[in-house]
FIZALUM-861329 format. One line per field, with one value per residue (C-alpha): residue number from 1; residue in three letters; x, y, z. Coordinates in nm, 3 decimals, decimal comma. Layout:
BEGIN
seq: (NUM  ...) .
type: (ALA  ...) .
X: (X  ...) .
Y: (Y  ...) .
Z: (Z  ...) .
//
This chain:
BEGIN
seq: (1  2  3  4  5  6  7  8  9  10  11  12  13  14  15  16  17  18  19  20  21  22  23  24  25  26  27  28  29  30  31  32  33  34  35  36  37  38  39  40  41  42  43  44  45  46  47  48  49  50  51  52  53  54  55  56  57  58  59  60  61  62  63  64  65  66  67  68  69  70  71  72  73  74  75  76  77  78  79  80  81  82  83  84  85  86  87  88  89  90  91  92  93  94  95  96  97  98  99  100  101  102  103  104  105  106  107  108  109  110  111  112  113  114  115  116  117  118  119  120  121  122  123  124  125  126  127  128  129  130  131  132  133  134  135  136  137  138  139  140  141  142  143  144  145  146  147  148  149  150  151  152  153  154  155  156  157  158  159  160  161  162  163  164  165  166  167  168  169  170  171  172  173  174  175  176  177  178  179  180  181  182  183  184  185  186  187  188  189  190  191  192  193  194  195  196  197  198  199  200  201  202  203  204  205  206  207  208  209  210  211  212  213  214  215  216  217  218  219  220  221  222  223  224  225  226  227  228  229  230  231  232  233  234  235  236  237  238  239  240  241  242  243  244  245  246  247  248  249  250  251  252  253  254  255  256  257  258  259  260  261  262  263  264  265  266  267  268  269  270  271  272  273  274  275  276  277  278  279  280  281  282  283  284  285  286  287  288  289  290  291  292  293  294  295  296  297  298  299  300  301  302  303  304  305  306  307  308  309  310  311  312  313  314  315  316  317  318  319  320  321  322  323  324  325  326  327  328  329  330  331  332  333  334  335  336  337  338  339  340  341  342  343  344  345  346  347  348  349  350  351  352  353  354  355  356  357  358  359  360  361  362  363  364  365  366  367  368  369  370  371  372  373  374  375  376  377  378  379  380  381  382  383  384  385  386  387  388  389) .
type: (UNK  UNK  UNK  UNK  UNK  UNK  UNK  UNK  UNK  UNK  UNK  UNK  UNK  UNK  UNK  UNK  UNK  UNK  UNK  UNK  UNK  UNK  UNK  UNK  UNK  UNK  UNK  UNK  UNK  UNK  UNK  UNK  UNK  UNK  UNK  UNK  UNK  UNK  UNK  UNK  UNK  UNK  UNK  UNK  UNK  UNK  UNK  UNK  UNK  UNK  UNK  UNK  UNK  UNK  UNK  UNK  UNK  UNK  UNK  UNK  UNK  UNK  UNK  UNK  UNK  UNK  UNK  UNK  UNK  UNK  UNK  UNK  UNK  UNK  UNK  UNK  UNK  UNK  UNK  UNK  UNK  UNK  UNK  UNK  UNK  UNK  UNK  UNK  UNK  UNK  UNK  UNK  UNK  UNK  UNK  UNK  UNK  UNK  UNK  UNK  UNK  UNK  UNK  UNK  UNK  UNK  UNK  UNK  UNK  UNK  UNK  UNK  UNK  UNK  UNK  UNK  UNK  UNK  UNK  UNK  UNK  UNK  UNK  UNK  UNK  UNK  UNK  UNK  UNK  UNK  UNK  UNK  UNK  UNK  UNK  UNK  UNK  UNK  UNK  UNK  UNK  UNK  UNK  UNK  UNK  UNK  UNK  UNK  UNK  UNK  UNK  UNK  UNK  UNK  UNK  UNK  UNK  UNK  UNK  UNK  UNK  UNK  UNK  UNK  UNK  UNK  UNK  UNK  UNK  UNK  UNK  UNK  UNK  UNK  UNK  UNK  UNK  UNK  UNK  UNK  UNK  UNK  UNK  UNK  UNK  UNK  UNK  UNK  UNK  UNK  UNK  UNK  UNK  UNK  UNK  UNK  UNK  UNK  UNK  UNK  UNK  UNK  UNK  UNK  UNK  UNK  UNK  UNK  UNK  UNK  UNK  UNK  UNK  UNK  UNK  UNK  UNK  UNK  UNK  UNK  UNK  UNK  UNK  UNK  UNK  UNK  UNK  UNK  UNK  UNK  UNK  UNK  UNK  UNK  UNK  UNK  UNK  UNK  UNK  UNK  UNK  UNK  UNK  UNK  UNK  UNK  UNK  UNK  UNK  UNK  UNK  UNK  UNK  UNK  UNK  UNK  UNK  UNK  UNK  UNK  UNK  UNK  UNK  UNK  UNK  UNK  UNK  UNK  UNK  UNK  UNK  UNK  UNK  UNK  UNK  UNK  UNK  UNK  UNK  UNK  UNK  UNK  UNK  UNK  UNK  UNK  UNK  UNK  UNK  UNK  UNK  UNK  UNK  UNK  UNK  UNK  UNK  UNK  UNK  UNK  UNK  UNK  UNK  UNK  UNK  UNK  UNK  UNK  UNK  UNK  UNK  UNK  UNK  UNK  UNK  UNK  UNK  UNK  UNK  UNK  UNK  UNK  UNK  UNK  UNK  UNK  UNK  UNK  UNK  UNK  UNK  UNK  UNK  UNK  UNK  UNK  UNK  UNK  UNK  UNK  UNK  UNK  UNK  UNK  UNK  UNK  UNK  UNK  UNK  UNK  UNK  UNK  UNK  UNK  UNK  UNK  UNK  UNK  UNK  UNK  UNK  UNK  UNK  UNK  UNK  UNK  UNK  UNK  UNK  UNK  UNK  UNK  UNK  UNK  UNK  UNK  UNK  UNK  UNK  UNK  UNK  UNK  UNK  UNK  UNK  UNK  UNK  UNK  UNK) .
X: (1,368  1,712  1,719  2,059  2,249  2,036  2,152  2,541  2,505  2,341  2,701  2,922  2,791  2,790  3,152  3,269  3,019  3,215  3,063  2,681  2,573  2,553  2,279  1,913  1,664  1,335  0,970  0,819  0,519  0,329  -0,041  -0,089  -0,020  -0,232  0,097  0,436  0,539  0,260  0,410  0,732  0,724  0,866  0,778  0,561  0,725  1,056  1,124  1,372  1,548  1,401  1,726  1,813  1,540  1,502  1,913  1,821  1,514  1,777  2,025  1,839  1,694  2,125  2,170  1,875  1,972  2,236  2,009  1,669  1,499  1,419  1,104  0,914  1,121  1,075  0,721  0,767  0,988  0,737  0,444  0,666  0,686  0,303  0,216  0,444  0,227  0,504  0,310  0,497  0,798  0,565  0,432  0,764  0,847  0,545  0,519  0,899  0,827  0,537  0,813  1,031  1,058  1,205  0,866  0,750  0,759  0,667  0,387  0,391  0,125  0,315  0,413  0,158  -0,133  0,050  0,171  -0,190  -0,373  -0,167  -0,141  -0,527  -0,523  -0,311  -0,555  -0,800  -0,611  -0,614  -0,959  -0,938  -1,232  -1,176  -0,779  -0,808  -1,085  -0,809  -0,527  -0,748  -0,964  -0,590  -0,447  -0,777  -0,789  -0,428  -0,496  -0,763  -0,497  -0,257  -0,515  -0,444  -0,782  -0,658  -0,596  -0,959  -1,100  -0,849  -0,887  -1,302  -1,251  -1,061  -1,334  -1,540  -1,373  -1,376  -1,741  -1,785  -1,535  -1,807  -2,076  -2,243  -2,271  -2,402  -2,072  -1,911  -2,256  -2,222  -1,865  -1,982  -2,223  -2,007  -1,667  -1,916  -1,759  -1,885  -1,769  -1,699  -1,481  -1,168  -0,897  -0,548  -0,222  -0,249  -0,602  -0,606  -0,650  -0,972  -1,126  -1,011  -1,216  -1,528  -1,491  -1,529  -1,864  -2,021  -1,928  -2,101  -2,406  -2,474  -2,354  -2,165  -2,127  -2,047  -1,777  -1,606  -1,600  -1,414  -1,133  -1,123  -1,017  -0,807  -0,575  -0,388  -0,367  -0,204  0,066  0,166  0,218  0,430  0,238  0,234  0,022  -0,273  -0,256  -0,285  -0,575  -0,748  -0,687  -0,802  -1,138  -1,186  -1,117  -1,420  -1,614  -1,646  -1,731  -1,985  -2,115  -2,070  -1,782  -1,586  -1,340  -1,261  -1,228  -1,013  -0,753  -0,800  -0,690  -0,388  -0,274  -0,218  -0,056  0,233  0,256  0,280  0,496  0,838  0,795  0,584  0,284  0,015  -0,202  -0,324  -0,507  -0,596  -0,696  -1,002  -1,163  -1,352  -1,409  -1,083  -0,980  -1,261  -1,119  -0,801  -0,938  -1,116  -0,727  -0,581  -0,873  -0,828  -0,474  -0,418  -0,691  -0,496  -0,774  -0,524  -0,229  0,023  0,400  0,427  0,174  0,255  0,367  0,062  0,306  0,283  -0,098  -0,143  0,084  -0,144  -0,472  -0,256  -0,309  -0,681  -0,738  -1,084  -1,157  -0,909  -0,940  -0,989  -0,680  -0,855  -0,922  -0,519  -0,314  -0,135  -0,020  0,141  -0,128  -0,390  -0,202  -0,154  -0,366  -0,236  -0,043  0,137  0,223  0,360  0,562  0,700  0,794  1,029  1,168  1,270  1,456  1,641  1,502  1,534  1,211  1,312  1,313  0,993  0,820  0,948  0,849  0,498  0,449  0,270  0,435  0,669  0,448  0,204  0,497  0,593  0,230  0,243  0,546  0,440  0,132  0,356  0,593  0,296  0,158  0,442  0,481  0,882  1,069  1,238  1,316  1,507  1,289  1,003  1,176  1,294  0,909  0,770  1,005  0,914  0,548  0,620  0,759) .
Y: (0,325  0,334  0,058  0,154  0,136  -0,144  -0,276  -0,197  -0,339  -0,659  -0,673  -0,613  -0,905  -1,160  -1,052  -1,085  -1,338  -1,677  -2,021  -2,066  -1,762  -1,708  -1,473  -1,649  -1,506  -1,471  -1,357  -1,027  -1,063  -0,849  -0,939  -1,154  -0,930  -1,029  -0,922  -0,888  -0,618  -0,369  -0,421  -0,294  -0,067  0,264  0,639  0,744  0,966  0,839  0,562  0,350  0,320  0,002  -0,151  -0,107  -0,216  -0,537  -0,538  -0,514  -0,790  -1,089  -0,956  -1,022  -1,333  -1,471  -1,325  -1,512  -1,859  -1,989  -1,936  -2,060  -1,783  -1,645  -1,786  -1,460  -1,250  -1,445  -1,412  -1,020  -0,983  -1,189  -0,904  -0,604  -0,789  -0,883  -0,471  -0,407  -0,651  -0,904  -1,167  -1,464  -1,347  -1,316  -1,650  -1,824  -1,668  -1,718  -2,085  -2,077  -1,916  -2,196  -2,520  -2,339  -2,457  -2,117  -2,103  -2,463  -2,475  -2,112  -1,917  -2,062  -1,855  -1,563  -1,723  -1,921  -1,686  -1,394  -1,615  -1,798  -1,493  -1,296  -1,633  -1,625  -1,261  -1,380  -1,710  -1,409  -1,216  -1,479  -1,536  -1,863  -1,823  -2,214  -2,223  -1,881  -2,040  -2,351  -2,120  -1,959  -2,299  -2,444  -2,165  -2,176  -2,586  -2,521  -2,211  -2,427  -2,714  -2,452  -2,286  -1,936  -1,830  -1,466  -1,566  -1,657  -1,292  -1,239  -1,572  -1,489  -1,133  -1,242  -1,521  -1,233  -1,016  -1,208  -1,269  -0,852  -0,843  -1,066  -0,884  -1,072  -0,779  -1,095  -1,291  -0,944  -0,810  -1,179  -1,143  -0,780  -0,943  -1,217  -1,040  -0,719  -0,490  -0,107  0,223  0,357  0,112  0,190  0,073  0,076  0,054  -0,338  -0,373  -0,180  -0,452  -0,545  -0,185  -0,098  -0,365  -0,259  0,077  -0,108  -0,291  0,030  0,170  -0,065  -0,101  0,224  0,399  0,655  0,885  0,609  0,446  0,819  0,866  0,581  0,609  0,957  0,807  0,513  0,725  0,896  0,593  0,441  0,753  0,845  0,421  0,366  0,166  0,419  0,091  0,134  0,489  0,423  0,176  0,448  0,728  0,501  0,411  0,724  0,859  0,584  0,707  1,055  0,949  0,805  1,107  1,276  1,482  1,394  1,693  1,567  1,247  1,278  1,527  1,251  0,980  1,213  1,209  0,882  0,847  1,067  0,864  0,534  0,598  0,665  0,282  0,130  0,028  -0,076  -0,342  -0,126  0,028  -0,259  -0,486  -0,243  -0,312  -0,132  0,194  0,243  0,166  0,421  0,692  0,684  0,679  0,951  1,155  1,036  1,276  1,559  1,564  1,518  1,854  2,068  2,072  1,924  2,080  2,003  2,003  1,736  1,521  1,150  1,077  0,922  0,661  0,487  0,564  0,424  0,124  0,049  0,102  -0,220  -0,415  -0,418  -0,618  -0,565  -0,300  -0,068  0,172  0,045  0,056  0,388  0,527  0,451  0,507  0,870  1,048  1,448  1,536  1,411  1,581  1,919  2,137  2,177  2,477  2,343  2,087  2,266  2,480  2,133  1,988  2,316  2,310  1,928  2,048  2,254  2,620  2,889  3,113  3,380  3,125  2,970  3,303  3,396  3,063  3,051  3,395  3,517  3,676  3,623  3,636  3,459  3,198  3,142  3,091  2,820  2,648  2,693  2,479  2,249  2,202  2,144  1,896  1,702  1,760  1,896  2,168  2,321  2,219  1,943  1,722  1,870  1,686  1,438  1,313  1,409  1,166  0,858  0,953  0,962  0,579) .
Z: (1,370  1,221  0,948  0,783  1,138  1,231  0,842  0,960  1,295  1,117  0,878  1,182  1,356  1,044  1,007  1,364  1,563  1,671  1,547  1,755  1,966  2,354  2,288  2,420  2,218  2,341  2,150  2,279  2,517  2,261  2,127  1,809  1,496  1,141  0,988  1,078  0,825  0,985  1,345  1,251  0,949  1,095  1,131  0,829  0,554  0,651  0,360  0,248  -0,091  -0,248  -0,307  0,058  0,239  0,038  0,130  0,504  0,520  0,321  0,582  0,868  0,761  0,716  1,029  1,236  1,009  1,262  1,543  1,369  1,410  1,055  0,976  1,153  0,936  0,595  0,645  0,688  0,405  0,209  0,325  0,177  -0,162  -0,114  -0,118  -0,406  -0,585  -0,617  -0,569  -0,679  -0,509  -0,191  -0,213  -0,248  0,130  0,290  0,145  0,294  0,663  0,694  0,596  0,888  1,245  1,417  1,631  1,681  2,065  2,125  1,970  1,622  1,525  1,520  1,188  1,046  1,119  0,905  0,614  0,578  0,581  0,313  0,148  0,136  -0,042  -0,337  -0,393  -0,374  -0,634  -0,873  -0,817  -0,611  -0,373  -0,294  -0,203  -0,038  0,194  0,245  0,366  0,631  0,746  0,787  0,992  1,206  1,250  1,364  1,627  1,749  1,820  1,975  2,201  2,007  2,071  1,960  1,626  1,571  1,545  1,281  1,058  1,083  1,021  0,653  0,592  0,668  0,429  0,148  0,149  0,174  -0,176  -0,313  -0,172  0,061  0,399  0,632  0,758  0,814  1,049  1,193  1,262  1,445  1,664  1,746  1,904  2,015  1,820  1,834  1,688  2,007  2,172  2,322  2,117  2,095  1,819  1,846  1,740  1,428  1,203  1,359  1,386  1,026  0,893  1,112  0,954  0,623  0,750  0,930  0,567  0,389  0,606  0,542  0,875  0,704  1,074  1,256  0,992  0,939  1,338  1,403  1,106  1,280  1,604  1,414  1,187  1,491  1,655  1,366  1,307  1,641  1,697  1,369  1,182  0,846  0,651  0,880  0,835  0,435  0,472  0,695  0,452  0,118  0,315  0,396  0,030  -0,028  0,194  0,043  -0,264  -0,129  -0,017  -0,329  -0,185  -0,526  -0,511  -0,136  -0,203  -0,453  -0,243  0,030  -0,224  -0,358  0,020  0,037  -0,289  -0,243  0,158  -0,033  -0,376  -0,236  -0,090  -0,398  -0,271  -0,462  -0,272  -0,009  -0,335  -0,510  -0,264  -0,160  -0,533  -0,814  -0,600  -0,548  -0,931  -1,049  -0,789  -0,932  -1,300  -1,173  -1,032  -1,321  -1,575  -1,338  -1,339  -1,731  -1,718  -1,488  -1,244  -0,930  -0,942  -0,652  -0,722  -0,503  -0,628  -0,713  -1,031  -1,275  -1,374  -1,019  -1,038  -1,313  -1,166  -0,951  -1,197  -1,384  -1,075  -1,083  -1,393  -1,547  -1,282  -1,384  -1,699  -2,021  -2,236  -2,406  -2,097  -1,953  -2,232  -2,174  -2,440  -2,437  -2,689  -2,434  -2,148  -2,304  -2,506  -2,876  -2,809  -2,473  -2,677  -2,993  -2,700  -2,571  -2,883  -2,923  -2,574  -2,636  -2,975  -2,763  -2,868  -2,667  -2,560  -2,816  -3,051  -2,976  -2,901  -3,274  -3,418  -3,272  -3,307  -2,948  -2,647  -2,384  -2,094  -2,330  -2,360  -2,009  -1,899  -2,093  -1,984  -1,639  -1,661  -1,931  -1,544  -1,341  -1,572  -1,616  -1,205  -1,319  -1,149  -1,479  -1,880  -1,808  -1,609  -1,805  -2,113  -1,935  -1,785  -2,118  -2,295  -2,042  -2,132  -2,478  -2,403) .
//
């Protein structure tokens, strides 16, 4: 799980490897993966500088290029920019990993199944219900040809999904029914993807015990086997489904979890991609915060929530609702305090201009800190100027 050795080991050998390799590489005998990035994404909470793990994905891919093996890892550098919401980027390496060749006499749909599903989710995104339905038919005409019977489940289960987005509950029950899916199956790290999305159709056929039982049983599965993405999909469902028991203040904690898991790497389609519930619950964090009623020095900044919010479109908040402003954020007297603090006054000065206390005064810049989610003055300036644009 150590990407910048692995990154320095990756350098060493492009600088000192001969001409060819003597190396043989051969696949993993490990089950068919809907994505590539999710297999292999690390121990949650430990994250990589953006600059350096995009630095370690184009480094791997020149490294596999002499021995034509990089389509597997275009396609997973191509899901990384696909959950930052880079979705042209995205496209241009999944379009890529499908033109490649790496896999064509051994499990190809370790490639094609990956790249045509996420390739379905930004037709989807764009609101291209006909080409998303062309990306998955294609990649399922093409397991049928390769006798990849286990990438069916997975290519129904997005047909399946899509339909749910547009609400229409029947393809998902049908797709229940069909692979004999239940709540209390065994199940294991590698078949998260399918039991995830049956927590989404108990969920929405109204077995609320039965959905929040299962992402019970899912989310340690998905920590203690590495696969931190799962665990955010688990935890954003769940955020959903305590809303939808009216559990607001729950919910909202819940959602505020996940957030500060998937900032530090910039996630923001594991949000988005769940729809207008998930855009009103983090309208919803966003009010709460700019009242003071969740406080948590820790908590994610409301720029990145409000990055995401930006991603829903016409779900999101109005531009009313979004825009931030420090006289929204702070009450009038917080922000008289703040505009003397950022001219550089000291609190005798300010106590003296404004004419109350000290302990008076330093109640106030406390909350000023916690609102602004800074440690001391200078990042209290400092976040109050970025808000200030």
């Amino acid at each position: 799980m150590d990407m910048i050795k692995g990154l320095e080991y990756i350098r060493l050998s492009l600088q000192y490897s001969p001409t060819g390799t003597d190396l043989i590489f051969a696949s993993p005998h490990m089950p068919l993966a809907p994505s590539i990035y999710r297999s292999y994404n690390g121990k949650r909470g430990q994250h990589l500088p953006r600059g350096l793990s995009d630095t370690f994905f184009l480094s791997m891919i020149e490294f596999m290029k002499p021995m034509g093996l990089q389509d597997s890892v275009v396609v997973c550098y191509g899901e990384l920019l696909y959950e930052r919401n880079e979705l042209k980027q995205a496209e241009d390496y999944f379009r890529l990993g499908l033109q490649g060749r790496s896999q064509a006499h051994y499990q190809p749909e370790k490639v094609y199944v990956p790249a045509s599903l996420f390739l379905s989710r930004i037709s989807q995104s764009r609101q291209d219900i006909s080409q998303a339905e062309k990306w998955l038919e294609e990649a399922y005409r093409r397991a049928l040809e390769d006798e990849a019977k286990a990438a069916l489940i997975l290519l129904d289960l997005e047909m399946a999904r899509m339909r749910l987005n547009a609400g229409d509950l029947s393809a998902a029950d049908e797709w229940k029914n069909r692979y004999r899916l239940a709540a209390d199956d065994p199940v294991s790290v590698y078949q998260l993807f399918v039991y995830i999305f049956l927590v989404s159709v108990l969920m929405e056929s109204g077995n609320a015990r039965e959905a929040w039982a299962l992402s019970e049983r899912l989310l340690p599965i998905a920590v203690k086997g590495h696969r931190p993405m799962d665990a955010l999909d688990i935890q954003v469902l769940q955020a959903m489904m305590l809303r939808l028991e009216g559990k607001s203040q729950q919910a909202l904690l819940k959602l505020e979890e996940a957030l500060k898991f998937a900032e530090p790497d910039d996630y923001i389609r594991v949000f988005v991609d769940k729809g207008s519930r998930v855009a009103e619950l983090l309208t919803d964090y966003v009010q709460h915060r700019q009242r003071g009623s969740i406080r948590d020095k820790n908590a994610p900044s409301l720029s990145y929530v409000r990055r995401i919010l930006s991603g829903f479109g016409g779900t999101a908040e109005s531009p009313e609702q979004g825009k931030v402003t420090l006289e929204n954020l702070l009450t009038p007297r917080e922000y008289a305090v703040f505009r003397y603090m950022e001219e550089g006054m000291d609190n005798q000065a300010i106590v003296a201009a404004l004419g109350f206390g000290m302990g008076t005064l330093k109640a106030h810049i406390n909350r000023i800190y916690s609102k602004l989610q800074a440690k001391n003055r200078v990042e209290a300036i400092k976040r109050g100027k970025e808000i200030q644009g």
